[in-house]
Backbone as a printed PyTorch tensor [residue, N CA C, xyz], in Angstrom:
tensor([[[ 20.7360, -43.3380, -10.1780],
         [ 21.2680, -42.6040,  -9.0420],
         [ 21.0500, -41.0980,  -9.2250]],

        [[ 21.2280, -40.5160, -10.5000],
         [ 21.3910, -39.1820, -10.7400],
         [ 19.7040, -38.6670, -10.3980]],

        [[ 18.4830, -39.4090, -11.0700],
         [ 17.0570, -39.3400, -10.6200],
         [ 16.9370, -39.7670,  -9.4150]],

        [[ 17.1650, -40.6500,  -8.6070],
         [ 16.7380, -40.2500,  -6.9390],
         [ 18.2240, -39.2140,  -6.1940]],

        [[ 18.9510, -38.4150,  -6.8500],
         [ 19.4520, -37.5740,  -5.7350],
         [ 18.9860, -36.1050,  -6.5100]],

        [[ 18.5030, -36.1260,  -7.7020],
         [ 17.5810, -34.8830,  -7.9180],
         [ 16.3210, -35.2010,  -7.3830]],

        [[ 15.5490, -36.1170,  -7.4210],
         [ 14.2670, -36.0820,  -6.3760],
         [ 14.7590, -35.6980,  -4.9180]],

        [[ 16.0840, -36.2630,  -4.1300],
         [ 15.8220, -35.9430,  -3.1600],
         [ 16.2550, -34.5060,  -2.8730]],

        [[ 16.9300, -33.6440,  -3.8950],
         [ 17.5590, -32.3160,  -3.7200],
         [ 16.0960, -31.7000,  -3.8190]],

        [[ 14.8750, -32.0010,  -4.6600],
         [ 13.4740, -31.4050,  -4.4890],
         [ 12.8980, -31.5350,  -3.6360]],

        [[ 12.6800, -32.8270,  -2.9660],
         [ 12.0350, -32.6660,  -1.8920],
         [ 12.8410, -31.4300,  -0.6020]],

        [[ 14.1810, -32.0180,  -0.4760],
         [ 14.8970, -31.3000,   0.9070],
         [ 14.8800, -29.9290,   0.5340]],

        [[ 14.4830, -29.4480,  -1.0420],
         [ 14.1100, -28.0920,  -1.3170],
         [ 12.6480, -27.0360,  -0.7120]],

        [[ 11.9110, -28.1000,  -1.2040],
         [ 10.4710, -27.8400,  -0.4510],
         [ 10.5330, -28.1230,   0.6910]],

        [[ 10.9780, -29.2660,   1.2700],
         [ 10.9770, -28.7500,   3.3750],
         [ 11.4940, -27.6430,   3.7660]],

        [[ 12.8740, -27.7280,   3.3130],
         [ 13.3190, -26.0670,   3.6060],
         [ 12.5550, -24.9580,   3.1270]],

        [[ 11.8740, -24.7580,   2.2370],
         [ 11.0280, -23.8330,   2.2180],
         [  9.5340, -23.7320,   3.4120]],

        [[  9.1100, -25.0150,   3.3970],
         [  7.4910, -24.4530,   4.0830],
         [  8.3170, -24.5130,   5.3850]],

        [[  9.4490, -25.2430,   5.6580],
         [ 10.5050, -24.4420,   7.1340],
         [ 10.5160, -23.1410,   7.2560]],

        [[ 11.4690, -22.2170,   6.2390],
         [ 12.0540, -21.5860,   6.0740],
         [ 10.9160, -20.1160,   6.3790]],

        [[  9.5680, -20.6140,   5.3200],
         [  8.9740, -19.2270,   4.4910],
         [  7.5340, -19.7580,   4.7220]],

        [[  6.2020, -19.0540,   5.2120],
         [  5.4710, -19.3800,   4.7760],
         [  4.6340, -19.4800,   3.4970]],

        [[  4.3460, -20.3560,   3.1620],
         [  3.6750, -20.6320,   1.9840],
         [  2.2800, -19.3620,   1.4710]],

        [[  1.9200, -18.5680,   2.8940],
         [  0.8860, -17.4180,   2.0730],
         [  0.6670, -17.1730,   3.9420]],

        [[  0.1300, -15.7900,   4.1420],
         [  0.1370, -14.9270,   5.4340],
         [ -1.1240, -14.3020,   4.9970]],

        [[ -2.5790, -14.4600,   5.5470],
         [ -3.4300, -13.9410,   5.8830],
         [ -4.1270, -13.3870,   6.9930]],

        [[ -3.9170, -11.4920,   6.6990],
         [ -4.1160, -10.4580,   7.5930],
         [ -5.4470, -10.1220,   7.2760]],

        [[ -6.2940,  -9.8270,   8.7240],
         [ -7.6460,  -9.4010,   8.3620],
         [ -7.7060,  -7.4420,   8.5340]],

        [[ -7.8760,  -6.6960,   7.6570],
         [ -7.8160,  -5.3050,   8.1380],
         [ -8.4420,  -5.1670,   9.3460]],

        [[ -8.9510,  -5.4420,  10.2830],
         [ -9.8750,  -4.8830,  11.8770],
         [ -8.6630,  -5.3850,  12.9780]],

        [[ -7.5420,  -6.2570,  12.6230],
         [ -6.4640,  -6.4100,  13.1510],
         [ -5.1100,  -5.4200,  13.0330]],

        [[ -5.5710,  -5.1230,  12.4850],
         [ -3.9750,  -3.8070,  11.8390],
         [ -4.4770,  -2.7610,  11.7030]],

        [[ -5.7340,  -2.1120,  11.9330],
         [ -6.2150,  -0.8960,  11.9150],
         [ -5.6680,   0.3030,  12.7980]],

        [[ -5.0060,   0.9660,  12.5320],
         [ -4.0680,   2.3030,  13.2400],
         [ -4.9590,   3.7250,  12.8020]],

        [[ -5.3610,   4.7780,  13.7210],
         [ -5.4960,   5.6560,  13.4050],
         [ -4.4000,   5.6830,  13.3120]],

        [[ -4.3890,   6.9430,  12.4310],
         [ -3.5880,   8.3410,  12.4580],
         [ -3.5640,   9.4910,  11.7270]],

        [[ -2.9410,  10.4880,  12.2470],
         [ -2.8810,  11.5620,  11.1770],
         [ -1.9700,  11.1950,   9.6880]],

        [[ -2.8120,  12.2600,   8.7960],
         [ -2.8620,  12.4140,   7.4100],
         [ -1.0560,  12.1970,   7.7010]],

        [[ -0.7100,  11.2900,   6.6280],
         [  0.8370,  10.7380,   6.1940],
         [  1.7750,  12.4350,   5.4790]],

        [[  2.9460,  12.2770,   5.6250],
         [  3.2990,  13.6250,   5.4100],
         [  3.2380,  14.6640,   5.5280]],

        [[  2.8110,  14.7960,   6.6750],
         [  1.9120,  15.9900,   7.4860],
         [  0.7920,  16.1960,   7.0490]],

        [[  0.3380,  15.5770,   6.2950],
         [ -1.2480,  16.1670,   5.4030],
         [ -2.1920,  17.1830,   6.6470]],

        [[ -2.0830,  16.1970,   7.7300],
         [ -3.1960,  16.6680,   8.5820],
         [ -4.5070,  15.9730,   8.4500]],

        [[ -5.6770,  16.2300,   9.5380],
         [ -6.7820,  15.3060,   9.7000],
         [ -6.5020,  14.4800,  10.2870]],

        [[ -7.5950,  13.3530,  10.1290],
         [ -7.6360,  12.0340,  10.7010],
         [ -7.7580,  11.1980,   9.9070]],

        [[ -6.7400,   9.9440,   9.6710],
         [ -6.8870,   9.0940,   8.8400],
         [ -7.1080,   7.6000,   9.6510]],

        [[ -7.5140,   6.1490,   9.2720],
         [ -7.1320,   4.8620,   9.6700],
         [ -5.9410,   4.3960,   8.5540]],

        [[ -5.3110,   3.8030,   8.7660],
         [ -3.9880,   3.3510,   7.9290],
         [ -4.0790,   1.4810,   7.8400]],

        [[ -3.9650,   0.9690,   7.3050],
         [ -4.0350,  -0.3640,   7.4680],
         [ -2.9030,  -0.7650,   6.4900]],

        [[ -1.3500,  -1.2190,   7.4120],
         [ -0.4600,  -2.1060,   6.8890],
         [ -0.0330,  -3.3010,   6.6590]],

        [[ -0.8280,  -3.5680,   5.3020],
         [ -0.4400,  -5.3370,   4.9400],
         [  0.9020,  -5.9190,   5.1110]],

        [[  1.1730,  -6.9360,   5.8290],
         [  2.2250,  -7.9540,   5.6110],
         [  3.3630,  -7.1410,   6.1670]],

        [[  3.2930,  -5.6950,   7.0860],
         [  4.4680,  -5.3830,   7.3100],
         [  5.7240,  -5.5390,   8.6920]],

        [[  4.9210,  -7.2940,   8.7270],
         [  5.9130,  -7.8660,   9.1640],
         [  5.9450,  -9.1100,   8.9800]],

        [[  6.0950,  -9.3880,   7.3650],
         [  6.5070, -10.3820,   6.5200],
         [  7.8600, -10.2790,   6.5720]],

        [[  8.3780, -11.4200,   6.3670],
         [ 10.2640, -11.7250,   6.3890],
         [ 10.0890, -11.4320,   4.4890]],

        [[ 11.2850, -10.6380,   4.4240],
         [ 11.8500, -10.4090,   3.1110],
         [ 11.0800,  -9.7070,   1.8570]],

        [[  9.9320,  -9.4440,   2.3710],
         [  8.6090,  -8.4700,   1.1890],
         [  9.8150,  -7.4250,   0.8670]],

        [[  9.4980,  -7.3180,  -0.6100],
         [ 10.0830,  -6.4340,  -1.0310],
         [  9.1130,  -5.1000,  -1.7370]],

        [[  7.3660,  -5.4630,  -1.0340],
         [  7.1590,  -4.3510,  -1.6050],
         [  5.9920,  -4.2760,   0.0080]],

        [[  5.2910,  -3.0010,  -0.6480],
         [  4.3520,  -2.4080,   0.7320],
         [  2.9650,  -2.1060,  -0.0270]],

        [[  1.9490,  -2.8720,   0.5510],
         [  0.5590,  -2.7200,   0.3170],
         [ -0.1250,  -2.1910,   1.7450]],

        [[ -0.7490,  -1.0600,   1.3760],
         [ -1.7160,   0.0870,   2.6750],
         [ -2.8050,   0.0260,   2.0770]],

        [[ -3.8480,  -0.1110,   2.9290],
         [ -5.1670,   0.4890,   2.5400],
         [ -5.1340,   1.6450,   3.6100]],

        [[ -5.7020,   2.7900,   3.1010],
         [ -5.7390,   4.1520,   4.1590],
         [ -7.6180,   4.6440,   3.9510]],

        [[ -7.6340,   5.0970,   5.0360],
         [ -9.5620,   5.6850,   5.0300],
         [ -8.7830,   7.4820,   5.3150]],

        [[ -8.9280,   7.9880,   4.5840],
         [ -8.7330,   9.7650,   4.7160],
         [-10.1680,  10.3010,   5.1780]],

        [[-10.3800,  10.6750,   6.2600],
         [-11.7440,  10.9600,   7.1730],
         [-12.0530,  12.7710,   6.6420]],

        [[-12.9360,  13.1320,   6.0350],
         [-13.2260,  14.2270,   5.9570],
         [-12.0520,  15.3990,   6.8610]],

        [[-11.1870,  16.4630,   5.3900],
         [-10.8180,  17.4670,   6.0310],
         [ -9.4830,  16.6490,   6.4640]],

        [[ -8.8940,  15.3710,   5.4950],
         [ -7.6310,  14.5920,   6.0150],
         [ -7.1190,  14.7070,   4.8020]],

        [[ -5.4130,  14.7010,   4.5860],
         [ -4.9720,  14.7000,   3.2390],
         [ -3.2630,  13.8790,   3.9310]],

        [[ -2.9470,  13.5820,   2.3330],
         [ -1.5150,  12.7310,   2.7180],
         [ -0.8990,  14.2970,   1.8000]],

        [[ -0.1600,  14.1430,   2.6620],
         [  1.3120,  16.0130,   2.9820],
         [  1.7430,  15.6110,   1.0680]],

        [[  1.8820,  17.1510,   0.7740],
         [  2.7230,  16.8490,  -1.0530],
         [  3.8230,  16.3740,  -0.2390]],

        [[  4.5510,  15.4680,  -1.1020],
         [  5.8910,  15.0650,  -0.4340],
         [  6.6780,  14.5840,  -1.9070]],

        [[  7.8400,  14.2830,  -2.2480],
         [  8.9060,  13.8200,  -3.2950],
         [  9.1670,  12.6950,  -2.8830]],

        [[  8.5130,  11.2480,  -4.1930],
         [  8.5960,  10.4310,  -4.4510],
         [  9.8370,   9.7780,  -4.7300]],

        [[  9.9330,   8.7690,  -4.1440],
         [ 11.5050,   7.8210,  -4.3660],
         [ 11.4690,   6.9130,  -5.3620]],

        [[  9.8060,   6.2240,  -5.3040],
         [  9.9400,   5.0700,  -6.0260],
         [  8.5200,   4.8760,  -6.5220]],

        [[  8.6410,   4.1900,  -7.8270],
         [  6.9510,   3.6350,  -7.9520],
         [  6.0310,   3.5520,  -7.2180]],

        [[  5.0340,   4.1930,  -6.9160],
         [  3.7350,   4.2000,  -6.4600],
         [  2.6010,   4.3170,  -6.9160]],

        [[  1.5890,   3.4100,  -6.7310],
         [ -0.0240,   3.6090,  -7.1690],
         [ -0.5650,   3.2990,  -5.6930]],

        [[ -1.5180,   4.7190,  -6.4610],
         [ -2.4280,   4.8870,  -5.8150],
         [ -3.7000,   4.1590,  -6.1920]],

        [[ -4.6590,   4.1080,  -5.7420],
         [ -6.0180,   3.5460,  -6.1110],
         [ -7.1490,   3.6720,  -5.3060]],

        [[ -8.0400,   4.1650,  -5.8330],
         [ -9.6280,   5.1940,  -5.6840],
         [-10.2710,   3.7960,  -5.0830]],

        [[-10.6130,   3.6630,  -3.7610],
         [-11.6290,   2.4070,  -4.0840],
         [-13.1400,   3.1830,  -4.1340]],

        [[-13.4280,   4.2340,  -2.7120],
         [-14.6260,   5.2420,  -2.9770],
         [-14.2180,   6.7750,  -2.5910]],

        [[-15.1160,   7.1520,  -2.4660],
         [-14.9220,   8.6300,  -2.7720],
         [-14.2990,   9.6030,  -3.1540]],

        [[-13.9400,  10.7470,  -3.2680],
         [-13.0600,  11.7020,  -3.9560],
         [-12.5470,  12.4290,  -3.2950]],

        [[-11.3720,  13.0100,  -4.3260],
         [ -9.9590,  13.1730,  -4.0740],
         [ -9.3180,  14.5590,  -4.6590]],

        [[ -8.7760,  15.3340,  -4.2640],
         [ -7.7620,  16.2880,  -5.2230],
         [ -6.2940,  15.3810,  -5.1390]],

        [[ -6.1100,  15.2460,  -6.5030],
         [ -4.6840,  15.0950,  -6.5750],
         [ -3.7600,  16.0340,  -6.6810]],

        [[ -2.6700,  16.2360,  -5.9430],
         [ -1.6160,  17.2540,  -6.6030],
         [ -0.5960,  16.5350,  -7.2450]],

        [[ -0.0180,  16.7280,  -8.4030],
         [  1.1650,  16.1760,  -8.5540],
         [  1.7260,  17.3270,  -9.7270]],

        [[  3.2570,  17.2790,  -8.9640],
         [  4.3150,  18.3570,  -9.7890],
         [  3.6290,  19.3200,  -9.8850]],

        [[  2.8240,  20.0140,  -9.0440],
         [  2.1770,  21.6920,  -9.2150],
         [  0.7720,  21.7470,  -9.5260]],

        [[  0.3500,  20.7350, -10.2290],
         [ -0.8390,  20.2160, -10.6450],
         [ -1.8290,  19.7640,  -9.5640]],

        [[ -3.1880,  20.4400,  -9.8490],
         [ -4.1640,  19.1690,  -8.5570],
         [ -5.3330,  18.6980, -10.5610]],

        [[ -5.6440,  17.9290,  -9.8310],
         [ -6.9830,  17.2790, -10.4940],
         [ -7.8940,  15.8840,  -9.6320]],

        [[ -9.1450,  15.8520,  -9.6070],
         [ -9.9290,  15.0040,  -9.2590],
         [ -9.7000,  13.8390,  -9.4900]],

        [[-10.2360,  13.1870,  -8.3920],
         [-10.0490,  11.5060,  -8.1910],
         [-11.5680,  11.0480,  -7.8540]],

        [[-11.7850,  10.0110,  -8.0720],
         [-12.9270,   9.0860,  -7.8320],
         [-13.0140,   7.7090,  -7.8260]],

        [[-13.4700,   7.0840,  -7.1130],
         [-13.4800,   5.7790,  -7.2100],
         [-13.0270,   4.8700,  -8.4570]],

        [[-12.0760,   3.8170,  -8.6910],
         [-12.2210,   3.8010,  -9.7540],
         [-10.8960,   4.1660, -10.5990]],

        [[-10.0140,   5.0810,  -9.9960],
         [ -9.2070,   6.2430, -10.8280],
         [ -7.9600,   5.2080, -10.0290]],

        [[ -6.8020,   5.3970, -10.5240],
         [ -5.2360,   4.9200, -10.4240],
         [ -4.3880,   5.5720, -11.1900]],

        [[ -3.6490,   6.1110, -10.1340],
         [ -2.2550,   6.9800, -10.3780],
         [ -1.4490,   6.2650,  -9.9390]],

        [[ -0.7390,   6.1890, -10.9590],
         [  1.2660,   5.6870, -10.8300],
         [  1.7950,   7.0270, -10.6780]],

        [[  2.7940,   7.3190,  -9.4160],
         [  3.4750,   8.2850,  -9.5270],
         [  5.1890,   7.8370,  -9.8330]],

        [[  5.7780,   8.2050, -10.3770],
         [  7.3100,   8.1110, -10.5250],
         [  8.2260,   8.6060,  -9.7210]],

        [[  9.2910,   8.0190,  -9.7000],
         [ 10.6460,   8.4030,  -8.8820],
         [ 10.7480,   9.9150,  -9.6280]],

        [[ 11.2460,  10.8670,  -8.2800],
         [ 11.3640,  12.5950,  -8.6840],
         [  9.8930,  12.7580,  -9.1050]],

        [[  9.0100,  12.4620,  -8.8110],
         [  7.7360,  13.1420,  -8.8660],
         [  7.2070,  13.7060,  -7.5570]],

        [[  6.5880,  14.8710,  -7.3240],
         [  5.9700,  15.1810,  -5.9320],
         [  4.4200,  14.8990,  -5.9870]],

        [[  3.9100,  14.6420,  -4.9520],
         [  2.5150,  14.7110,  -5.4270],
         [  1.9620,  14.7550,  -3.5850]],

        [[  0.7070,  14.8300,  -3.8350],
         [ -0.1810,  14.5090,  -1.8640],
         [ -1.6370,  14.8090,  -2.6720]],

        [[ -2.1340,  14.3040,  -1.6130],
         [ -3.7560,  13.5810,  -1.7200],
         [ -4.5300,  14.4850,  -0.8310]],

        [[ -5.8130,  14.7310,  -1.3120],
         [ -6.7090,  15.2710,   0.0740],
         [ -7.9450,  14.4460,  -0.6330]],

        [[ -8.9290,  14.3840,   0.6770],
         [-10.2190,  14.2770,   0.6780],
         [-10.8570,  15.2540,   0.3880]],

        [[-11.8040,  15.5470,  -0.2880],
         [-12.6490,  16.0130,  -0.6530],
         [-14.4800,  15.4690,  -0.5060]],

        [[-15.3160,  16.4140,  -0.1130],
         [-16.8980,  15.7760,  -0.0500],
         [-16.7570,  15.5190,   1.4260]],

        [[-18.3220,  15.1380,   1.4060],
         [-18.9280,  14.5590,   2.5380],
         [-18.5970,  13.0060,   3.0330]],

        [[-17.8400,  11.9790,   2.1620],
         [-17.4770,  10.8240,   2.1580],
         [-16.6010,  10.3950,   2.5120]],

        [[-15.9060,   9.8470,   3.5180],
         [-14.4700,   9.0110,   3.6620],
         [-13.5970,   8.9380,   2.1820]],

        [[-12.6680,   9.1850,   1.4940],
         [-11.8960,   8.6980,   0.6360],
         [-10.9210,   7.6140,   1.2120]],

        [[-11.3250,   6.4250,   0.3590],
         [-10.8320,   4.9140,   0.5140],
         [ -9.5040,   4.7550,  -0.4160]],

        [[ -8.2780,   4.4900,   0.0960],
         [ -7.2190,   4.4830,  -1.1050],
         [ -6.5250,   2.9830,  -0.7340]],

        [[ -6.2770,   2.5330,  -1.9810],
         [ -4.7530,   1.5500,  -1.9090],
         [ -3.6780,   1.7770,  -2.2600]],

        [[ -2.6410,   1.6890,  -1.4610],
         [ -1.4080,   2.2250,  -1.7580],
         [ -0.4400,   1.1940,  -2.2710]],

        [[  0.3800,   1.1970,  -3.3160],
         [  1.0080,  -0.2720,  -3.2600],
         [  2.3630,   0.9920,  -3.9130]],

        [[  3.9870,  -0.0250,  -3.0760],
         [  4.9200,   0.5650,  -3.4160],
         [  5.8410,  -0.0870,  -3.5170]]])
């Protein structure tokens, strides 16, 4: 008795779930593509692309952003874990007073009480992933 009312507490576990939650949510970026201007006032022209952000219960936020020549994300003061990530072209980073170069390739974690903002730099779109 005790093995078929734990089988059946598993199964009525898993219905309520693929009920409840989907099992996986696939977004194509050319569907969620938003201009807009540079995040934090940066300024320019950016595309923004927000994954999953209207998933039930995500507790985190994945962006891909295109920073269009002469576009930057505004210095602004960090709340919480963030990486950044270079997919192409380059970048000035500022962080806490500091700038230094970015390139494809490159990933910054910024920390809670850290300030930091992004510009494009070059002739190239700068491609970023944002995860927070």
């Amino acid at each position: 008795m005790r093995t078929f009312l734990a089988a059946a507490f598993c199964l009525f576990s898993i219905a309520t779930f693929s009920q409840s939650k989907q099992p996986y949510i696939l977004e194509h970026e050319k569907d969620i593509a938003k201009n807009e201007p540079g995040t934090h006032n940066g300024g320019g022209s950016t595309v923004g692309y927000s994954f999953f952000a209207k998933a039930d219960s995500l507790k985190m936020t994945f962006r891909k952003r295109v920073l269009h020549p002469g576009s930057a994300i505004g210095y602004h003061l960090q709340k919480e874990d963030e990486v950044y990530y270079i997919i192409s072209g380059t970048g000035e980073m500022q962080m806490n007073g500091k700038s230094f170069p970015v390139k494809a390739g490159d990933a910054v974690l910024t920390r809670p009480g850290s300030s930091h903002g992004l510009k494009q730099v070059g002739k190239n779109d700068l491609v970023i992933i944002i995860t927070y």
